[in-house]
Backbone as CSV, one residue per row, in Angstrom:
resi,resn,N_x,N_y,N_z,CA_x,CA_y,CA_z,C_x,C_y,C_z
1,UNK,-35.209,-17.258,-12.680,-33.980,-17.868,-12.221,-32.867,-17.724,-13.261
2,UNK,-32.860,-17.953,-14.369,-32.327,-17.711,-15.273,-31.839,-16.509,-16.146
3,UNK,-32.767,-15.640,-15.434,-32.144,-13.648,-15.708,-31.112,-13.450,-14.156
4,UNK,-31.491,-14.019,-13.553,-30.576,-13.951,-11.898,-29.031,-14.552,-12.149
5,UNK,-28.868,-15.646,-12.761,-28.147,-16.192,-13.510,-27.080,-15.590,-14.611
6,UNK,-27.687,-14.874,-15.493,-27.328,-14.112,-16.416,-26.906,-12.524,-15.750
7,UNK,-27.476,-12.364,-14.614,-27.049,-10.867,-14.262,-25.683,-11.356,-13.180
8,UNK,-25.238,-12.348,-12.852,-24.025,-12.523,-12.227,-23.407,-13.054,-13.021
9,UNK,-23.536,-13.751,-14.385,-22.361,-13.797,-15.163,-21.812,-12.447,-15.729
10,UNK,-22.474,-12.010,-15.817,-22.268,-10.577,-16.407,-21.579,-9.707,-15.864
11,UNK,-21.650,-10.164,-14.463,-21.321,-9.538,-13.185,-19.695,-9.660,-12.937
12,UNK,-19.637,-11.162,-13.234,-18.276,-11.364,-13.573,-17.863,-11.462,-14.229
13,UNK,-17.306,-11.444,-15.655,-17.142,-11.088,-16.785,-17.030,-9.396,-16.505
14,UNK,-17.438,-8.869,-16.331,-17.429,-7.109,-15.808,-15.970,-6.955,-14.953
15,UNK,-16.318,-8.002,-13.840,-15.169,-7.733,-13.023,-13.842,-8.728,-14.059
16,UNK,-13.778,-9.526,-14.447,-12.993,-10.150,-14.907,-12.387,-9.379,-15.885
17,UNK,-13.220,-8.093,-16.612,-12.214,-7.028,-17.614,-11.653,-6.660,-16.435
18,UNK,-12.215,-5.821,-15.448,-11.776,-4.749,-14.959,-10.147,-4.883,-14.299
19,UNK,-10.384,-6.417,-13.791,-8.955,-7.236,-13.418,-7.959,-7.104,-14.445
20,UNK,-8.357,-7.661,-14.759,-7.369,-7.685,-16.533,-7.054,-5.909,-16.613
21,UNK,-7.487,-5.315,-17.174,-7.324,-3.745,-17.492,-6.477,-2.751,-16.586
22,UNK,-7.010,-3.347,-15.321,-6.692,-2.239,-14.101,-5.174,-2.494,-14.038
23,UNK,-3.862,-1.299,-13.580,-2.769,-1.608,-13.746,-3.187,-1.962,-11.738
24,UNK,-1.016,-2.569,-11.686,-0.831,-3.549,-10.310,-0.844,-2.165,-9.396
25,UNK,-1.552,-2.442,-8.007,-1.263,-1.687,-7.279,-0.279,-2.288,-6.140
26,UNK,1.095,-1.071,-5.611,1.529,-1.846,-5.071,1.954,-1.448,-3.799
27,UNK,1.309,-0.848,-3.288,0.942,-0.209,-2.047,1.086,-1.345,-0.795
28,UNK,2.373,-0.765,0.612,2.661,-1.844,1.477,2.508,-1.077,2.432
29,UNK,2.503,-2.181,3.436,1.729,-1.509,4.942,2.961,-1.723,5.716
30,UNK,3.433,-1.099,6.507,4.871,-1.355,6.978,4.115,-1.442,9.008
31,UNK,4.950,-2.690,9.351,4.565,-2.748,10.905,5.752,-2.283,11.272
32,UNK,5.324,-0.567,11.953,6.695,-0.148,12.367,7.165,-0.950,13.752
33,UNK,8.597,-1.248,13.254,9.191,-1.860,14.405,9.686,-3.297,14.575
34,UNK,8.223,-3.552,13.382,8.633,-4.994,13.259,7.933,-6.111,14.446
35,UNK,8.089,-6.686,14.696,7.768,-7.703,15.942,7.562,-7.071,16.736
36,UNK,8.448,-6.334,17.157,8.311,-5.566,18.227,7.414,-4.929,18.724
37,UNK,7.038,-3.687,17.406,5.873,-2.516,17.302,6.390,-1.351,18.149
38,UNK,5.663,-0.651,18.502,6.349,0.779,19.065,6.517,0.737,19.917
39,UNK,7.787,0.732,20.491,8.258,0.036,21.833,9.385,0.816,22.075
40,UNK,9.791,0.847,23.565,11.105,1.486,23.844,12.319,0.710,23.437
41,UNK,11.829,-0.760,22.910,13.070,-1.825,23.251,13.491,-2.191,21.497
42,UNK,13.401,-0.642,20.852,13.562,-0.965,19.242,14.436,0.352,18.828
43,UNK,15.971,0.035,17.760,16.113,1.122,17.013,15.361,1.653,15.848
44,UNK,14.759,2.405,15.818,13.507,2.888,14.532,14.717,3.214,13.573
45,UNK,15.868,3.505,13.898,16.784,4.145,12.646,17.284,2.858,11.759
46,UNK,18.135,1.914,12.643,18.147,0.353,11.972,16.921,-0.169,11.570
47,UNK,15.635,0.051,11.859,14.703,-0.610,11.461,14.159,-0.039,9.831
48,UNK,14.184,1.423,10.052,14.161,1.848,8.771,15.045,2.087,7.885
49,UNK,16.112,1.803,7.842,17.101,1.341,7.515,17.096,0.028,6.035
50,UNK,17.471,0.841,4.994,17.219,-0.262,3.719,15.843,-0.536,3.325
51,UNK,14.785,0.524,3.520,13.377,0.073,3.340,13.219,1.571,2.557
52,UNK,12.547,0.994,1.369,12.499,2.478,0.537,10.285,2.167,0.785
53,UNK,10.329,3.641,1.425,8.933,3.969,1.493,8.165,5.050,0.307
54,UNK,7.327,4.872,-0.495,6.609,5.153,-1.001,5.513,6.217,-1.132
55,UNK,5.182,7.136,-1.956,3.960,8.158,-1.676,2.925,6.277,-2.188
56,UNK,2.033,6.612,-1.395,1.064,5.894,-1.341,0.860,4.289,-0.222
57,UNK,1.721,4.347,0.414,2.317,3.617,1.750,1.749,3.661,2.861
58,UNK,1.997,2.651,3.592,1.248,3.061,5.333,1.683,2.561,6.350
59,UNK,1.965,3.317,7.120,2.696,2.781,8.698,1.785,2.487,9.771
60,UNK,2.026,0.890,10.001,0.887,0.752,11.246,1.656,0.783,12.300
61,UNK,1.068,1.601,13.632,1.567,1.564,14.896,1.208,0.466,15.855
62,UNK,1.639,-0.187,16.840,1.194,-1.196,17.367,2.060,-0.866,18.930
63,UNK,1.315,-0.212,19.872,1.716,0.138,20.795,0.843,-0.144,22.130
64,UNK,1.764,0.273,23.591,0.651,0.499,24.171,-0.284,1.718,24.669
65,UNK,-1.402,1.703,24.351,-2.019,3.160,24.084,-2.239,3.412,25.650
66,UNK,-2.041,2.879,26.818,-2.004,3.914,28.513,-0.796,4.239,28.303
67,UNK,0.384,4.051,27.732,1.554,4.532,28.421,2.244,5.743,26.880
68,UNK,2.121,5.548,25.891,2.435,5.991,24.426,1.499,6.688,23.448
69,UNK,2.088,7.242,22.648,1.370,7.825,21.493,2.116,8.084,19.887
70,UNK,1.629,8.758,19.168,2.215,9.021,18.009,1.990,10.103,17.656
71,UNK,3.014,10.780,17.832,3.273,12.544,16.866,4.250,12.695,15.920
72,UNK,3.241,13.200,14.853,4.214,13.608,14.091,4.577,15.313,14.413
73,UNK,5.671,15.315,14.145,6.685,16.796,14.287,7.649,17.052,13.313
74,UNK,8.539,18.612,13.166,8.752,18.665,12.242,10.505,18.446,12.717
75,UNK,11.496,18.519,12.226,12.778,18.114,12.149,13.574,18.582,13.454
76,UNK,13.292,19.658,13.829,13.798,19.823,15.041,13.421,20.003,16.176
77,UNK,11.738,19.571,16.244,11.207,18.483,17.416,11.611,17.176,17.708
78,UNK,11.634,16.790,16.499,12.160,15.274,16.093,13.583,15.244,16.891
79,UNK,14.522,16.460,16.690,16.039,16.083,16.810,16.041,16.316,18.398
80,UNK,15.095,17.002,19.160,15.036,17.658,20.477,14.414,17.217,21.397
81,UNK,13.687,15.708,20.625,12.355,15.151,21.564,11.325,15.578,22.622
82,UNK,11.024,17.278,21.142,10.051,18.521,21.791,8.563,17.963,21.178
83,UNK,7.542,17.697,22.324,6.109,16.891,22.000,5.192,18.196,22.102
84,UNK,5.238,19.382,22.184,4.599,20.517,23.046,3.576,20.500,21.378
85,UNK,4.264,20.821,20.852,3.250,21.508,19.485,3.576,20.644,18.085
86,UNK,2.596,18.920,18.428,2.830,18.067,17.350,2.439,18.735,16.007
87,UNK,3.001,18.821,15.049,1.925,19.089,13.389,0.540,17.761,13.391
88,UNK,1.115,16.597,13.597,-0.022,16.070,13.685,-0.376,14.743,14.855
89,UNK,-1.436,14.455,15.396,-1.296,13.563,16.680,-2.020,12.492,16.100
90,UNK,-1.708,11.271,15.982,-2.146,10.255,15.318,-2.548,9.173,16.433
91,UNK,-2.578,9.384,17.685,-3.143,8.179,18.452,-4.420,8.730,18.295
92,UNK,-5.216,7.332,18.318,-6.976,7.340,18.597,-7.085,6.534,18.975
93,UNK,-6.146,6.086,20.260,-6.691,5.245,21.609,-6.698,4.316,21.987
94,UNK,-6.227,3.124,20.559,-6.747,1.997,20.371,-5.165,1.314,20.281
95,UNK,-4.366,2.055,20.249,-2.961,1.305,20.248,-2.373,0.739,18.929
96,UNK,-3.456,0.146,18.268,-3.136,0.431,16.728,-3.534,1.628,15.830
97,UNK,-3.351,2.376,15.330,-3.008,3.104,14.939,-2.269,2.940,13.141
98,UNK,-2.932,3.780,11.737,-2.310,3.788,10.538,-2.204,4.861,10.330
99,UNK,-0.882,5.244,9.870,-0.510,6.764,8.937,-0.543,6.461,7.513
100,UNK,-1.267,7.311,7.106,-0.689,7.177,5.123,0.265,7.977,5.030
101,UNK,1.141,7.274,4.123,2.077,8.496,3.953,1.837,8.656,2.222
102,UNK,1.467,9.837,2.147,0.241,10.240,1.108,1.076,11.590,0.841
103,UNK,2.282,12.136,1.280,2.906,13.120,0.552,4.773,12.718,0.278
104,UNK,4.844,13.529,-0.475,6.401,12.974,-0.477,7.368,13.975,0.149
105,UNK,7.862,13.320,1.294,8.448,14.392,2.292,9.271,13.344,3.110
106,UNK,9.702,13.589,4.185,10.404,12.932,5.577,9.276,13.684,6.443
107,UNK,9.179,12.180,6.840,7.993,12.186,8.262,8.757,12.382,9.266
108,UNK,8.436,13.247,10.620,9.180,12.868,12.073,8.233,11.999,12.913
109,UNK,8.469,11.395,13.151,7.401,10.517,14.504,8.236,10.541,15.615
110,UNK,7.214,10.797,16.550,8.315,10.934,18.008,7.095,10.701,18.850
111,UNK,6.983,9.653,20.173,6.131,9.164,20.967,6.500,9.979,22.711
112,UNK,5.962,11.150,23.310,6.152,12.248,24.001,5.846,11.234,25.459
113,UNK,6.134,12.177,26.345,6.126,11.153,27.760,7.243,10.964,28.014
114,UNK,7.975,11.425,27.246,9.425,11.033,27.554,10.126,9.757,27.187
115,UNK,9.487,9.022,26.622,10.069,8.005,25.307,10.435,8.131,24.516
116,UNK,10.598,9.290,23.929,11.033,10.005,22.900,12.591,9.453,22.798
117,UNK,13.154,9.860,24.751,14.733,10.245,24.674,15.172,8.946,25.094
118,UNK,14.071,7.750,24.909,14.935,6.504,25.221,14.833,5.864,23.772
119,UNK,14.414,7.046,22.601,14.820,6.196,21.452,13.707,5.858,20.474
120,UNK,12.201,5.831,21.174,10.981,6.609,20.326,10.994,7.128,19.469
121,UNK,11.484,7.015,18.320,12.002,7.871,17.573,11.974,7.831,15.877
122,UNK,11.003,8.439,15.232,11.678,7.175,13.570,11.186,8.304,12.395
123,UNK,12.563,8.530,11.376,12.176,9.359,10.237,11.873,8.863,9.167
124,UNK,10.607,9.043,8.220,10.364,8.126,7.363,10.717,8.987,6.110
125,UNK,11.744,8.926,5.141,11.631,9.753,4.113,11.044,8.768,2.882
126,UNK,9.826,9.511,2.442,9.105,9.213,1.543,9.242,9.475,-0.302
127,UNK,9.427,8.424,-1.013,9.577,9.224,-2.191,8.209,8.622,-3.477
128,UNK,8.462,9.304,-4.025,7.468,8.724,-5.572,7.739,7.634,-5.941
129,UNK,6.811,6.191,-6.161,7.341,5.038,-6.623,7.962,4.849,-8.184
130,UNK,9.291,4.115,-7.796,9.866,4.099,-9.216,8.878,3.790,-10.629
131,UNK,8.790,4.670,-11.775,7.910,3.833,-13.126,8.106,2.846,-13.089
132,UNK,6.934,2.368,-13.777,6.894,0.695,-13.972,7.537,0.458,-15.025
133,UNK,8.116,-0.896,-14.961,9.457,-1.419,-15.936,8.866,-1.577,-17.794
134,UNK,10.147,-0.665,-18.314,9.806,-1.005,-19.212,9.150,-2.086,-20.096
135,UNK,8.378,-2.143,-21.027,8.481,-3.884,-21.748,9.423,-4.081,-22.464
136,UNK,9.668,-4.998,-22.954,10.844,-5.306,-23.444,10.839,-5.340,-24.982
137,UNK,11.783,-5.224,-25.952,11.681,-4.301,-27.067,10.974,-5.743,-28.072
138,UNK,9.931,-5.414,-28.869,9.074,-6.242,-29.798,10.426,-6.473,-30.729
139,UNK,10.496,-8.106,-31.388,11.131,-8.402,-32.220,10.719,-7.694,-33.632
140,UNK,11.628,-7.477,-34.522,11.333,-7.165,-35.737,10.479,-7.677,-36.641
141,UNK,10.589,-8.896,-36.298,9.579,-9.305,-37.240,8.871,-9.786,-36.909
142,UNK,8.380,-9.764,-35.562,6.900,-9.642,-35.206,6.165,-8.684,-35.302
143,UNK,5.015,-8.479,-35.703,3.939,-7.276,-36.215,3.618,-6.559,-35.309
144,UNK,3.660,-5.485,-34.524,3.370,-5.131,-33.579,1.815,-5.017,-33.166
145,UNK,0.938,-5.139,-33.806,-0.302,-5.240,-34.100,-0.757,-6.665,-33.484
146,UNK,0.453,-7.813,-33.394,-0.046,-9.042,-32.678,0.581,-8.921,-31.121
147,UNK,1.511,-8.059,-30.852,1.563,-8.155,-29.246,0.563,-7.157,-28.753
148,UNK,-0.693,-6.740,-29.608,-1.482,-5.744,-28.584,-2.553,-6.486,-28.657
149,UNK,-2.577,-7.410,-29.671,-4.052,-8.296,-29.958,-3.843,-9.244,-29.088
150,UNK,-2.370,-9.942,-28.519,-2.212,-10.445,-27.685,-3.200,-10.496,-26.287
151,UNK,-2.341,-8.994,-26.086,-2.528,-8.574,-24.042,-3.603,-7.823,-24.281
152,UNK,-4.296,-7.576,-25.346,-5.268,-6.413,-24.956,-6.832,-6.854,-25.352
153,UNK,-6.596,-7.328,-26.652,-7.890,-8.204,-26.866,-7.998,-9.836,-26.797
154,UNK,-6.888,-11.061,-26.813,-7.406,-12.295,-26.907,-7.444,-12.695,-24.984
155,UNK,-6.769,-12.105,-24.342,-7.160,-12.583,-22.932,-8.277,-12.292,-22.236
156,UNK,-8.910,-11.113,-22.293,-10.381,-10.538,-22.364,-11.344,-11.700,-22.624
157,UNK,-11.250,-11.656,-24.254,-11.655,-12.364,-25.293,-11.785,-13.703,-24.623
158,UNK,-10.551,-14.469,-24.003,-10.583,-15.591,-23.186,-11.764,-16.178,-22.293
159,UNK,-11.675,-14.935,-21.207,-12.270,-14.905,-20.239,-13.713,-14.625,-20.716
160,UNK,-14.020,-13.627,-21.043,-15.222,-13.899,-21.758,-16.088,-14.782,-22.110
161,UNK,-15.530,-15.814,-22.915,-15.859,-16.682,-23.588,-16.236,-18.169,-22.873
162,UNK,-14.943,-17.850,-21.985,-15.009,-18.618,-20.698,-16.677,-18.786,-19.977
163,UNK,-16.523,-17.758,-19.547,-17.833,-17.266,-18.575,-19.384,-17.775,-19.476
164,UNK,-19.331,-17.105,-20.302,-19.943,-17.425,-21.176,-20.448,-19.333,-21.517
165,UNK,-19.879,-19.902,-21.432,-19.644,-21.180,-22.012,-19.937,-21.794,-20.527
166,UNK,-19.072,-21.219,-19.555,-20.025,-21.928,-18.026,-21.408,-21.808,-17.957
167,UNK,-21.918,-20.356,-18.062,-23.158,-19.763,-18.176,-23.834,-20.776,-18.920
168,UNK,-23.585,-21.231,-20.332,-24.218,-22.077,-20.895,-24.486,-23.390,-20.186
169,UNK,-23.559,-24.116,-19.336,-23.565,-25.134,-18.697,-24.224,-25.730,-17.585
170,UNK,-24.431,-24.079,-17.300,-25.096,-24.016,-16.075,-26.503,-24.113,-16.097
171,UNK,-27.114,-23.941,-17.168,-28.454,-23.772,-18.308,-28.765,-25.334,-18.077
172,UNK,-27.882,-26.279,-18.534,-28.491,-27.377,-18.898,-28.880,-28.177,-17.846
């Protein structure tokens, strides 16, 4: 009971570096449309509109899958609301529906059936997420040697010790 014990503190403490260490991921799922979802009764251009999308991002569709679909096409399918030869067809039936947008480009989405020309319609231009913000410049006469012992070894160190010291508690 007590090695069972010891192999889930360990367990966490493991995960508790890995938290600590791992940088933020900040990856968002966008409901195209909004409330709405993919609908004839939405501008996709106002909707995307002021929303900066991301390589590493994802667009969920929320439609109805008897009457709609999702193609992607390239710029002047998109401008012509031509469905004949999608680059890629993203319904699988279920009405919800996720795209990654996993390259950095302008997406066309256009929903064929002829919804297209009532406005079906939405370009996603995708870019690389901005670097993460600088830190802010170490005072002079602080040692720089104590803002890394700081963030890098005493919060670890914390948690650790932490775990550790429950582990013990848990013993008695």
């Amino acid at each position: 009971m007590a090695g069972l014990r010891r192999g889930i503190v360990f367990a966490a403490v493991a995960l508790m570096f890995a938290a600590v260490m791992l940088p933020e991921v900040a990856a968002v799922r966008y409901l195209v449309g909004g409330n709405m979802g993919w609908s004839s009764n939405v501008n996709y251009t106002t909707w995307a509109q002021g929303k900066h999308f991301y390589n590493g991002d994802w667009l969920f569709f929320v439609y109805d899958r008897n009457q709609m679909n999702i193609l992607e096409v390239n710029k002047t399918d998109f401008e012509n609301c031509i469905s004949d030869h999608p680059l890629h067809n993203w319904t699988r039936g279920a009405g919800r529906d996720v795209v990654p947008l996993n390259i950095t480009k302008t997406y066309y989405f256009i929903s064929g059936k002829g919804f297209c020309f009532g406005g079906m319609k939405v370009a996603i231009h995708v870019e690389n997420p901005p670097p993460p913000p600088t830190s802010s410049p170490i005072r002079s006469d602080s040692p720089r040697w104590l803002s890394t012992f700081r963030s890098q070894i005493f919060v670890p160190t914390l948690f650790a010790v932490a775990a550790v010291w429950d582990s013990f508690l848990l013993l008695l």
